[in-house]
N, CA, C and O of each residue as an XYZ file, in Angstrom:
772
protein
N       0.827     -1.179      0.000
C       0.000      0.000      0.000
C       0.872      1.243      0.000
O       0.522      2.228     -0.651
N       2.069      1.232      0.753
C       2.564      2.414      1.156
C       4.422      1.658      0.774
O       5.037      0.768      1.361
N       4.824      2.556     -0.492
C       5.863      2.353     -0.693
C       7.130      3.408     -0.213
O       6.748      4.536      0.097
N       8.420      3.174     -0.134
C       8.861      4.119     -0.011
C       8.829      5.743     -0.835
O       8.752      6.705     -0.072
N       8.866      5.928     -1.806
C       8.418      6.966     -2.395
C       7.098      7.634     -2.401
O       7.066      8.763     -2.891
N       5.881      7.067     -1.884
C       5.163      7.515     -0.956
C       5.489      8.343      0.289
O       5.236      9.519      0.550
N       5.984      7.599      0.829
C       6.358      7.256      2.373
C       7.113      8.747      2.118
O       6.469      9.751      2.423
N       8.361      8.886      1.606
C       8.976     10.160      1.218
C       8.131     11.284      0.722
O       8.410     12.454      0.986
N       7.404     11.040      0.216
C       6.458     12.254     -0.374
C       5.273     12.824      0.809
O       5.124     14.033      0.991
N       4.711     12.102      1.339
C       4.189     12.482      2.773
C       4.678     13.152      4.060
O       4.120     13.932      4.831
N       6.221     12.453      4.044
C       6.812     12.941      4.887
C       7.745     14.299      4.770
O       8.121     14.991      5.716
N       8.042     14.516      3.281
C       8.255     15.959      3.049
C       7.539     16.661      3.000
O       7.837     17.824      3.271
N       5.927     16.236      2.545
C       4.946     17.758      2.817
C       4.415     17.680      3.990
O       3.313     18.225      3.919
N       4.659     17.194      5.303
C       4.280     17.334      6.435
C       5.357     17.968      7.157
O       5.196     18.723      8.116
N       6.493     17.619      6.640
C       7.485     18.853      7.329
C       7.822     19.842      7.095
O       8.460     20.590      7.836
N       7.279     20.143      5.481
C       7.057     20.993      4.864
C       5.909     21.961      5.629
O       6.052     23.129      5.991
N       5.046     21.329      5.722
C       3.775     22.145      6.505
C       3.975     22.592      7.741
O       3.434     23.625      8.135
N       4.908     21.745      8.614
C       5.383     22.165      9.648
C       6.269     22.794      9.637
O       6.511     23.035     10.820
N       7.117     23.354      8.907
C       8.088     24.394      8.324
C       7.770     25.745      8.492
O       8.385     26.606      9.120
N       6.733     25.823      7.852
C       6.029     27.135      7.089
C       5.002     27.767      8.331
O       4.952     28.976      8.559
N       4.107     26.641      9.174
C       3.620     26.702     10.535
C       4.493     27.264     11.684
O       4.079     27.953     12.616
N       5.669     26.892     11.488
C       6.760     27.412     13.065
C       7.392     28.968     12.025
O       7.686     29.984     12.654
N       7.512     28.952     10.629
C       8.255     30.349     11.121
C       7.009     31.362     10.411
O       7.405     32.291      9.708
N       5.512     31.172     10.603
C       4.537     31.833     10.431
C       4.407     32.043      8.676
O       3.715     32.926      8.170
N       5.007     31.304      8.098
C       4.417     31.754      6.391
C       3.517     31.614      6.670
O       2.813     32.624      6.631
N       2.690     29.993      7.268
C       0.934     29.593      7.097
C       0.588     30.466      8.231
O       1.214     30.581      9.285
N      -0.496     31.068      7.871
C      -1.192     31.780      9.319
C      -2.367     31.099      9.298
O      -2.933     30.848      8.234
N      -2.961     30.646     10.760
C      -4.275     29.727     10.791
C      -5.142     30.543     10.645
O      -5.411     30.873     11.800
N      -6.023     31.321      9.718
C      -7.316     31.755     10.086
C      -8.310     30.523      8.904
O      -8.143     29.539      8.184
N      -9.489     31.588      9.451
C     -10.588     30.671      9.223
C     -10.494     30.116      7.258
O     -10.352     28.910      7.059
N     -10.559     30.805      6.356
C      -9.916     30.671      5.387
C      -8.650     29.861      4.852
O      -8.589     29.413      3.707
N      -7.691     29.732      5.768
C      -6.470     28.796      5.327
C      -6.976     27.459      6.020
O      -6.586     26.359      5.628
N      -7.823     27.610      7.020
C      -8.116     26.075      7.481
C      -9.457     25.609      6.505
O      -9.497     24.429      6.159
N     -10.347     26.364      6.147
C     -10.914     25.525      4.883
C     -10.341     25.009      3.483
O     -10.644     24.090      2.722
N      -9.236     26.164      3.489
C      -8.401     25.603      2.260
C      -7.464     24.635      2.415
O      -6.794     24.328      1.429
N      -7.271     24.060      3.515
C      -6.389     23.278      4.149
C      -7.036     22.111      3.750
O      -6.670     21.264      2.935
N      -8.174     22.183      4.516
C      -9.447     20.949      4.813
C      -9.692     20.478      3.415
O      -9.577     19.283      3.145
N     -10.065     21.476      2.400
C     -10.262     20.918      1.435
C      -9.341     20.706      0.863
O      -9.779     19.709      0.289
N      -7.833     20.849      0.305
C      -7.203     20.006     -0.397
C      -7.144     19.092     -0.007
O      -7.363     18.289     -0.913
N      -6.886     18.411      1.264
C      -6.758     17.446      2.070
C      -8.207     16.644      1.509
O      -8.007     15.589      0.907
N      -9.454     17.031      1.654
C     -10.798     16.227      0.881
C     -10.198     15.712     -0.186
O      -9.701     14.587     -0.229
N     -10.238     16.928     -1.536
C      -9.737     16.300     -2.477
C      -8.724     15.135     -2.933
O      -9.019     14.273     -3.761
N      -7.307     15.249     -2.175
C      -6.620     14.163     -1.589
C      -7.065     13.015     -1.798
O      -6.964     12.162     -2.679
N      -7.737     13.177     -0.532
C      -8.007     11.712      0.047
C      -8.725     11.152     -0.968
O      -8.394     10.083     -1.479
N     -10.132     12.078     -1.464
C     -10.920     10.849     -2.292
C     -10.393     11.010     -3.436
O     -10.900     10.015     -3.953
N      -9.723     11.504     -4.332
C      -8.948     11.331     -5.557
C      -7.641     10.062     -5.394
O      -7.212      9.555     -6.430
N      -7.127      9.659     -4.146
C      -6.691      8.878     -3.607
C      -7.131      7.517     -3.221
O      -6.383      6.565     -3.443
N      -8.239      7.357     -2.684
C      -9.347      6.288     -2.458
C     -10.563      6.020     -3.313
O     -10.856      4.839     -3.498
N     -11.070      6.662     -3.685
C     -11.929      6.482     -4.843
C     -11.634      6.947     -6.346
O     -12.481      6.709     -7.207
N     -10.858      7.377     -6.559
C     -10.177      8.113     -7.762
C     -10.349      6.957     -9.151
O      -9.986      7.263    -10.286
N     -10.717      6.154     -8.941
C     -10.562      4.650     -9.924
C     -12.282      4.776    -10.000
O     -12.786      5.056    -11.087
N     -12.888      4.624     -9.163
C     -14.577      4.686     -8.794
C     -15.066      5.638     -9.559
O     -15.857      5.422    -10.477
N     -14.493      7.109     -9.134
C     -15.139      8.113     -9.975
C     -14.687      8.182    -11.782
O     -15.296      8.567    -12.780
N     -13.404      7.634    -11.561
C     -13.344      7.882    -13.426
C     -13.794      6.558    -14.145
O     -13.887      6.412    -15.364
N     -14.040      5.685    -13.244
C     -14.872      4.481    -14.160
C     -16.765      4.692    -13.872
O     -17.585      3.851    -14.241
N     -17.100      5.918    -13.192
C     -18.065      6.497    -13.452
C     -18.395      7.497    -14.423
O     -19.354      7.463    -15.194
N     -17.546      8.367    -14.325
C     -17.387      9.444    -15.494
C     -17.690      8.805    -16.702
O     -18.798      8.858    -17.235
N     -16.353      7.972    -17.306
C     -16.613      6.903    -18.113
C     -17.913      6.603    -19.154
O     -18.260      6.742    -20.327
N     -18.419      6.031    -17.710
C     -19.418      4.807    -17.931
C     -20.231      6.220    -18.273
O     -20.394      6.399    -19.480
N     -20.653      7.029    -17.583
C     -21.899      8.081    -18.302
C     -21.262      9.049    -19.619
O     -21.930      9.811    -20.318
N     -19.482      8.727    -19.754
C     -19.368      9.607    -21.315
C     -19.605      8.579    -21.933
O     -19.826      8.894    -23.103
N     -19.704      7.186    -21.743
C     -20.231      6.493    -22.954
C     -21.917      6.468    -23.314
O     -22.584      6.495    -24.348
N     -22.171      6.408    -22.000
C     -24.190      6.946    -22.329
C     -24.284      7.941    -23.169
O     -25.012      8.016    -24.159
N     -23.197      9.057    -22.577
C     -23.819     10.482    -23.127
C     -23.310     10.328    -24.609
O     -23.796     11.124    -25.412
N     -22.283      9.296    -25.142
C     -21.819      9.738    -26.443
C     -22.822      8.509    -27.366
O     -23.236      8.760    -28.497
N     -23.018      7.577    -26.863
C     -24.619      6.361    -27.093
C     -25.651      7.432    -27.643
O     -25.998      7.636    -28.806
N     -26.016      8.014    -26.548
C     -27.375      9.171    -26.443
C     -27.082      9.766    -27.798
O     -27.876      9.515    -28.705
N     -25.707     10.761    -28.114
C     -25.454     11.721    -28.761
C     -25.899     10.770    -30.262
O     -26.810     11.217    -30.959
N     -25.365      9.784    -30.573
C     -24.914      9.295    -31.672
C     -26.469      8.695    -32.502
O     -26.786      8.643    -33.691
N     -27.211      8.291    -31.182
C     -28.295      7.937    -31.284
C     -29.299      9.378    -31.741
O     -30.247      9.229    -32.512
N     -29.073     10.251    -31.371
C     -29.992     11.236    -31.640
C     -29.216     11.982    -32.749
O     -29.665     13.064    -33.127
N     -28.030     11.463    -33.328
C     -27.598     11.794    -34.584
C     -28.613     10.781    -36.069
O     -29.208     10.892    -37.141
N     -28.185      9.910    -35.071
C     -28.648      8.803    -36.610
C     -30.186      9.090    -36.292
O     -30.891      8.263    -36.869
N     -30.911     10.012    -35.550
C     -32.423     10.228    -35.830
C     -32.833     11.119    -36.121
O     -34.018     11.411    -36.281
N     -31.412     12.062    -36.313
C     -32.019     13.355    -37.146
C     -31.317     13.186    -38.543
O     -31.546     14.006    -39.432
N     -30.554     12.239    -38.719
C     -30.304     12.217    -40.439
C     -31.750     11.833    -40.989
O     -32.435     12.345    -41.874
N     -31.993     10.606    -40.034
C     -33.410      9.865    -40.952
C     -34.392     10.914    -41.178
O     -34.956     11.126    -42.252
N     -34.627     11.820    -39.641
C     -35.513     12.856    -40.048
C     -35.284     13.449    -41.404
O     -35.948     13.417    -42.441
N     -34.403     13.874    -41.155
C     -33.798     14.802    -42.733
C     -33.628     14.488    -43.799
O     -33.622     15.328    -44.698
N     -33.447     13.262    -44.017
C     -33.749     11.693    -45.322
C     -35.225     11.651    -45.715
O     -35.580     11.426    -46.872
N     -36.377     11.958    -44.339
C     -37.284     11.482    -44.986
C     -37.956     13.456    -44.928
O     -39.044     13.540    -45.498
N     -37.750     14.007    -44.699
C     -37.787     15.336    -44.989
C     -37.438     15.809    -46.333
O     -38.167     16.676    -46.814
N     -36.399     15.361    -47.047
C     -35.977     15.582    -48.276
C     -36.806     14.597    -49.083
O     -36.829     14.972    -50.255
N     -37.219     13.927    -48.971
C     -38.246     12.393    -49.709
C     -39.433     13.290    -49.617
O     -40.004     13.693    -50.630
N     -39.845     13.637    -48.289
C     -41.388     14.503    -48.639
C     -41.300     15.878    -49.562
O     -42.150     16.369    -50.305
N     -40.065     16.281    -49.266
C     -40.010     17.657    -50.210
C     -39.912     17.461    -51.828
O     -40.393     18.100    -52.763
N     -39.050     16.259    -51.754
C     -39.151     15.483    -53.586
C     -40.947     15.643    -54.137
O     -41.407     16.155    -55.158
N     -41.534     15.061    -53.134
C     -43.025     14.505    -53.388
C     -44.010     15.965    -53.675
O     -44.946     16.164    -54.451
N     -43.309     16.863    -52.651
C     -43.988     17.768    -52.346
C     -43.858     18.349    -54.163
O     -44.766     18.386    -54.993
N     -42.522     18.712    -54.314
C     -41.904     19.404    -55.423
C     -42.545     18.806    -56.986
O     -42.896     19.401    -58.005
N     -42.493     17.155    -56.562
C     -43.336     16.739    -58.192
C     -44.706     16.582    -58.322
O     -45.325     16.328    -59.355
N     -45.296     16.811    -56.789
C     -46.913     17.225    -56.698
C     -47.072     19.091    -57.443
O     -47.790     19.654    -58.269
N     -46.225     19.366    -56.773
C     -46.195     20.806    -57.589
C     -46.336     20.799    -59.120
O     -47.374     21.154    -59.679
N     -45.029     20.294    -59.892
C     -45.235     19.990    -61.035
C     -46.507     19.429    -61.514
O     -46.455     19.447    -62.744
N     -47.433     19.024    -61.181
C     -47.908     17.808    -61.411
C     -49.462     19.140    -61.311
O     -50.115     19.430    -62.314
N     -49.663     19.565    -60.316
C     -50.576     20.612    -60.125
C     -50.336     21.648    -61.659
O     -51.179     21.824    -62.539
N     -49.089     22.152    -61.611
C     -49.107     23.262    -62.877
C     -49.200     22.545    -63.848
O     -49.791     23.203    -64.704
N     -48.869     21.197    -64.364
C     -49.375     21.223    -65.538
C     -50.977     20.525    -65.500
O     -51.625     20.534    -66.547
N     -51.611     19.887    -64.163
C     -52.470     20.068    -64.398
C     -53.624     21.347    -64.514
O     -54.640     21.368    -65.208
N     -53.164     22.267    -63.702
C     -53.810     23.439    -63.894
C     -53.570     24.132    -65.697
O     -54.436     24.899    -66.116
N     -52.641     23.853    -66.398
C     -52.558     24.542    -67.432
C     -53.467     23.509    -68.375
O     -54.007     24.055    -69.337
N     -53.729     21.871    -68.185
C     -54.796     21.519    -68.800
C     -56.178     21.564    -68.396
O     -57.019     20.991    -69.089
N     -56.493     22.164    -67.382
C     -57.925     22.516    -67.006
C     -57.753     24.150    -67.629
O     -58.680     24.828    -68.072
N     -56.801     24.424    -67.563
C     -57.390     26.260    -68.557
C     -57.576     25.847    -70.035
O     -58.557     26.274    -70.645
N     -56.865     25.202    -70.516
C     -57.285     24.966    -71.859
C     -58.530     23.998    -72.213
O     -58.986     23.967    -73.355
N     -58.966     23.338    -71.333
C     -60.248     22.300    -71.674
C     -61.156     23.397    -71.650
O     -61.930     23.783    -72.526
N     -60.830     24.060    -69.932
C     -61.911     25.457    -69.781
C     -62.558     26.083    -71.115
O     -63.644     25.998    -71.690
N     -61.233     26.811    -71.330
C     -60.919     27.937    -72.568
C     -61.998     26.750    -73.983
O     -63.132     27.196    -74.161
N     -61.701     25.605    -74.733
C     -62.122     24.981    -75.378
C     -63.852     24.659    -74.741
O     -64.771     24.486    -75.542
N     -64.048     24.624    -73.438
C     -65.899     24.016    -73.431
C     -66.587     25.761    -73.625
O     -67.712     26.125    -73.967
N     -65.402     26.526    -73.253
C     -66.037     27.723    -72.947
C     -66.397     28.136    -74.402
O     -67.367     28.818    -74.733
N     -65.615     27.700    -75.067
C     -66.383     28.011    -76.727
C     -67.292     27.156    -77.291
O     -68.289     27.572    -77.880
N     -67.012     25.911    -77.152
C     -67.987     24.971    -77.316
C     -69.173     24.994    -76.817
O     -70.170     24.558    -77.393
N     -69.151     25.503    -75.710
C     -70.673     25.941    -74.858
C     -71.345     26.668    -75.369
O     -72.530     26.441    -75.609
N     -70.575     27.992    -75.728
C     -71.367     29.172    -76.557
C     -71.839     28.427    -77.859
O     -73.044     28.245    -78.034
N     -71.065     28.065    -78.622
C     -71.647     27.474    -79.836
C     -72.546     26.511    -79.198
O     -73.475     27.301    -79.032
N     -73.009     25.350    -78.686
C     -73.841     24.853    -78.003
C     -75.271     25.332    -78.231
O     -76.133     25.069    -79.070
N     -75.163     26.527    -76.653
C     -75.808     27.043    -76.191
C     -76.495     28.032    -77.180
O     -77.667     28.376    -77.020
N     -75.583     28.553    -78.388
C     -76.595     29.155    -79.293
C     -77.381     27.779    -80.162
O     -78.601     27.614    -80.153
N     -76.790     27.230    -80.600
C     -77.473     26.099    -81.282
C     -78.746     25.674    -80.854
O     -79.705     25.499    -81.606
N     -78.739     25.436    -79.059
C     -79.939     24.772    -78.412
C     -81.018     25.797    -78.832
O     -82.075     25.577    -79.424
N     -80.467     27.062    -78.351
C     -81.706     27.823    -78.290
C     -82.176     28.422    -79.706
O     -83.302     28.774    -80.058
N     -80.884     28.427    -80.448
C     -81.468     28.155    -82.475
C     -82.721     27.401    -82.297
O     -83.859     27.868    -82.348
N     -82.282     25.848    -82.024
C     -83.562     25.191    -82.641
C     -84.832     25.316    -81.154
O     -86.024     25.503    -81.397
N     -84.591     25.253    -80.482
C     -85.681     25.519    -79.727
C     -86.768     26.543    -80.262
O     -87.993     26.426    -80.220
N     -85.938     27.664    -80.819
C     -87.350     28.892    -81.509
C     -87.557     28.168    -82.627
O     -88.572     28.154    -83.324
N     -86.569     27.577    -82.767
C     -87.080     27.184    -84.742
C     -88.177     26.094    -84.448
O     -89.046     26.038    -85.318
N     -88.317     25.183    -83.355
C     -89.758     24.576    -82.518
C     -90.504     24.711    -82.243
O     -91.495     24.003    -82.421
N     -90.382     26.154    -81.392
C     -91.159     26.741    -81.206
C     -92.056     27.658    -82.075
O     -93.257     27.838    -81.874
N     -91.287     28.241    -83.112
C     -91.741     29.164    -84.475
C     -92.400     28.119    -85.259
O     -93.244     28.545    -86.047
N     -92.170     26.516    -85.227
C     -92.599     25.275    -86.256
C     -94.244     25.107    -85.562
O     -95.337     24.952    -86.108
N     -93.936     25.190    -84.474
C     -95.615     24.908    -83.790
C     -96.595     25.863    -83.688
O     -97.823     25.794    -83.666
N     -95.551     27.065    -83.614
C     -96.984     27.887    -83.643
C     -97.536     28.186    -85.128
O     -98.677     28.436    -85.516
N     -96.225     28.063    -85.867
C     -96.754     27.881    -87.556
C     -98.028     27.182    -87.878
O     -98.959     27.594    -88.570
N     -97.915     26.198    -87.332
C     -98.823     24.461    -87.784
C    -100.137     25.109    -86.366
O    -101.335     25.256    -86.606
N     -99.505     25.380    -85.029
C    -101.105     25.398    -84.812
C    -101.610     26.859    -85.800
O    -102.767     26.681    -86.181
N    -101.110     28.048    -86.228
C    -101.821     28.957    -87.027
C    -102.462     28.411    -88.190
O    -103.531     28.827    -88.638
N    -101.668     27.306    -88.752
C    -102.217     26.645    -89.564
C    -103.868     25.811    -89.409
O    -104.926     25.938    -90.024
N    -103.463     25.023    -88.375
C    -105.052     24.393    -87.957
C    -105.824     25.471    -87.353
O    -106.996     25.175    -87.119
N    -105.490     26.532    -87.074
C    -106.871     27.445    -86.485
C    -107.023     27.914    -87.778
O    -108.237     28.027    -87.949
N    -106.272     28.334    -89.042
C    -107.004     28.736    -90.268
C    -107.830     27.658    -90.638
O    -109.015     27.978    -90.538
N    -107.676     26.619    -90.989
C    -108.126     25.628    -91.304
C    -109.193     25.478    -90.832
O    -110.122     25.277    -91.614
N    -109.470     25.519    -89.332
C    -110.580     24.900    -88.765
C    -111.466     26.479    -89.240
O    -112.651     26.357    -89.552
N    -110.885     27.774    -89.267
C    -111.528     28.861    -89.257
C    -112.887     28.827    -90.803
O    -114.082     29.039    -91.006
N    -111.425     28.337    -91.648
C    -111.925     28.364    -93.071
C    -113.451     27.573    -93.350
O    -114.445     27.885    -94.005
N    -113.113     26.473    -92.558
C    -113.800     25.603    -92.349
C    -115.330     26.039    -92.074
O    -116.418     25.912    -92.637
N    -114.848     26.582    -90.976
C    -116.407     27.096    -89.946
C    -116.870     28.053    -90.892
O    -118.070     28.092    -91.161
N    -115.902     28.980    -91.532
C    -116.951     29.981    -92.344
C    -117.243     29.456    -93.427
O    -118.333     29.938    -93.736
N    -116.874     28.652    -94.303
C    -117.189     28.013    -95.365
C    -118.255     27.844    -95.335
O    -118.981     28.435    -96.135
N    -118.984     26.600    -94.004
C    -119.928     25.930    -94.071
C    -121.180     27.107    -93.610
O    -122.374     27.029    -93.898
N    -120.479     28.219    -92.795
C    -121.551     28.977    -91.977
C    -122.099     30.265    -93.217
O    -123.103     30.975    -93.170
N    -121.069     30.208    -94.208
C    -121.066     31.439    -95.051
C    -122.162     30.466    -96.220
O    -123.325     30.855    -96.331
N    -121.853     29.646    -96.761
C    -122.699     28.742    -97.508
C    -124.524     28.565    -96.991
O    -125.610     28.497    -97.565
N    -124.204     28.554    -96.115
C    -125.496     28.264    -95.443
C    -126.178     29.593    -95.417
O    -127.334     29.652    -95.838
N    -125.683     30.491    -95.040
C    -125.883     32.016    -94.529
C    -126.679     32.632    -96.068
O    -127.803     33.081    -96.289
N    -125.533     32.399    -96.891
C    -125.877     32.931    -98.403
C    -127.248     32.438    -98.846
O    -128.217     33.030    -99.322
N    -126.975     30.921    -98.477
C    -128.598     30.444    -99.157
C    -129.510     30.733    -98.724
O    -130.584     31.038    -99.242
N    -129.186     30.671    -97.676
C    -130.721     31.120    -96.712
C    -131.068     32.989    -97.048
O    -132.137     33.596    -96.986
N    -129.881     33.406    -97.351
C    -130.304     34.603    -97.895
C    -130.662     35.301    -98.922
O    -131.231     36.392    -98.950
N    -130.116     34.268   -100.236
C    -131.102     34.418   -101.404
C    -131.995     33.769   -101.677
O    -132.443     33.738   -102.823
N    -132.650     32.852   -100.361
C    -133.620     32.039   -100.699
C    -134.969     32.774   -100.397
O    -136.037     32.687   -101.003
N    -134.552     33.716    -99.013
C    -135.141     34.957    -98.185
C    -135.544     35.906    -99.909
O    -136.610     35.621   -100.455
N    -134.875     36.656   -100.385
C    -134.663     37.385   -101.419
C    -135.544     36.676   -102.447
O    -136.287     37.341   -103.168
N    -135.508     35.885   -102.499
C    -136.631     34.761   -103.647
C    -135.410     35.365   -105.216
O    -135.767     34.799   -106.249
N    -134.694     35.925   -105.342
C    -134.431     35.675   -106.657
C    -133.863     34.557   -107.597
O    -133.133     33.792   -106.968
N    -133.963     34.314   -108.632
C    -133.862     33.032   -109.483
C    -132.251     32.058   -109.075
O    -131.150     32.577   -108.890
N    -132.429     31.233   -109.046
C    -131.567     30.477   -108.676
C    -130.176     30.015   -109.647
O    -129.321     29.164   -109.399
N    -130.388     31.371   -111.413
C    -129.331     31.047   -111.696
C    -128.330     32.711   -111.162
O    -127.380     33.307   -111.670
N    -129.005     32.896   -110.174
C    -128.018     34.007   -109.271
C    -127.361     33.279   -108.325
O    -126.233     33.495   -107.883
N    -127.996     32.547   -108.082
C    -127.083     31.226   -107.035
C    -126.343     30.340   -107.799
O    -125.134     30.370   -107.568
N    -126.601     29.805   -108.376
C    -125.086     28.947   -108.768
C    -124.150     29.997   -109.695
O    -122.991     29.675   -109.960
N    -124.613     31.045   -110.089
C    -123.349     31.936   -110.560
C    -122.300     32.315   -109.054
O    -121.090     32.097   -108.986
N    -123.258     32.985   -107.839
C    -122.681     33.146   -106.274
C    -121.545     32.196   -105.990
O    -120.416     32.404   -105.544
N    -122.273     30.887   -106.444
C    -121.421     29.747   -105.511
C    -120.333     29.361   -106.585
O    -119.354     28.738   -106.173
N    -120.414     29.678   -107.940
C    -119.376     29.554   -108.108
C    -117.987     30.342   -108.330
O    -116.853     29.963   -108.622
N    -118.541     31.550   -108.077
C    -117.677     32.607   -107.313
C    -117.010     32.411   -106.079
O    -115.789     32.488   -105.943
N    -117.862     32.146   -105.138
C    -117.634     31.642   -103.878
C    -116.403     30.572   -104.185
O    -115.206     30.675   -103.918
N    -116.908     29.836   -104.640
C    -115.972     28.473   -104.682
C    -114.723     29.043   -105.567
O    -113.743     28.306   -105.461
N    -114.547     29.998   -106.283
C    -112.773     30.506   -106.664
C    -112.756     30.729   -105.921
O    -112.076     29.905   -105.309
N    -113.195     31.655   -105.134
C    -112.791     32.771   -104.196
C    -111.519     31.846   -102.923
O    -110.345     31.900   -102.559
N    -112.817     31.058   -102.673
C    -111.870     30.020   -101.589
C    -111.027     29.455   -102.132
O    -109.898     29.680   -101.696
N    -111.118     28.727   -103.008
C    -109.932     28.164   -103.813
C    -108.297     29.167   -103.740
O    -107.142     28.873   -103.433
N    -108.900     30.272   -104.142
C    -107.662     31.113   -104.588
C    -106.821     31.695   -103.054
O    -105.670     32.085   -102.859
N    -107.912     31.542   -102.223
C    -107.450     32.081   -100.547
C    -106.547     30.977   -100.271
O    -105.360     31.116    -99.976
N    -107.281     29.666   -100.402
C    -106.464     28.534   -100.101
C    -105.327     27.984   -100.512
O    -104.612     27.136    -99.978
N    -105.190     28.859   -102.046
C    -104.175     28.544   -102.889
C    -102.585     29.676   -102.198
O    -101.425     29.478   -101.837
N    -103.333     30.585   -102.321
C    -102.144     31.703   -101.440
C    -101.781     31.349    -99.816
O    -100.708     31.556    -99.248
N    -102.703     30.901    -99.395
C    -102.073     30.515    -97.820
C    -101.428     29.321    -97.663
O    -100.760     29.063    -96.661
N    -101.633     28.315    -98.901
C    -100.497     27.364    -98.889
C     -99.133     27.581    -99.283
O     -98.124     27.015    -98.862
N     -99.284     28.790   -100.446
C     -97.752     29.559   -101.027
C     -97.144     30.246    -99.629
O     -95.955     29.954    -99.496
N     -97.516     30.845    -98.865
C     -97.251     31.423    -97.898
C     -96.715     30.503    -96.870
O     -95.754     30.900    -96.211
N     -97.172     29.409    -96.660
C     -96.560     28.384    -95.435
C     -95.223     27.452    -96.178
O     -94.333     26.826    -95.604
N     -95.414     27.592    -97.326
C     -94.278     26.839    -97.748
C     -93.210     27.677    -97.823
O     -92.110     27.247    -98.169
């Protein structure tokens, strides 16, 4: 435990201390005896435990450099898969502008197509609508012609029959009558065609 060169080294700083004590270099106040006390602490347990504490130290710089290395290799991955989402992010981008530049041009293309469309529909819709009311003007002449034909025929006879004059005043009438309609009927068919 205690070799000579120990043994020598103890025994010169104790006579050493007692040296400096008898011709007053050390003065005891309260201050030199804590500084006393404590090198003497330090000493001893850097002396007796000195193996204990640096195979503690140690043992927690290897945790702390474990810890370190470990929270290295988990912020590369972070940053690996940070750069992977920003790739994704970056060809979603791409991927947006050129889809946005083919929704302006489909746009731009229905937006004309619509108009042409939309005039077309409503082209033929009047031209349907202008076709029906044609054809019903048509059957209300028709039915009109009709009603006066038979009501005007009737009307006439009964009124030159009233009149008593000779009856070749009536078939000359009716066959007046009968161009007459003819020729109405003949022009309102030129007219619908």
């Amino acid at each position: 435990m205690f070799n000579n060169e120990k043994l020598r080294l103890y025994l010169f700083l104790f006579l050493a201390f007692s040296v400096c004590s008898s011709k007053n270099i050390l003065i005891y106040n309260e201050e030199t005896l804590v500084a006393l006390s404590f090198f003497c602490f330090l000493f001893f347990v850097l002396h007796y435990f000195g193996n204990t504490i640096k195979d503690s130290l140690n043992e927690r710089s290897q945790v702390i450099r474990e810890e370190l290395q470990n929270f290295l290799i988990l912020k590369e991955n972070s940053f690996q898969e940070l750069l992977n989402q920003h790739q994704k992010v970056s060809g979603l981008l791409k991927a947006m502008q050129v889809l946005n530049e083919f929704t302006k041009s489909e746009l731009n293309v229905l937006n004309k197509n619509g108009k042409k469309a939309l005039k077309n529909m409503f082209t033929s819709r009047i031209d349907h609508k202008l076709k029906t009311l044609v054809f019903s003007k048509l059957m209300i002449q028709q039915k009109l012609q009709s009603l006066l034909s038979e009501k005007i025929i009737s009307n006439v006879l009964v009124a030159f029959t009233k009149k008593g004059k000779g009856s070749t005043k009536l078939a000359t009438f009716q066959n007046k009558a009968i161009k007459k309609a003819m020729d109405s009927l003949l022009t309102n068919a030129q007219r619908n065609q």
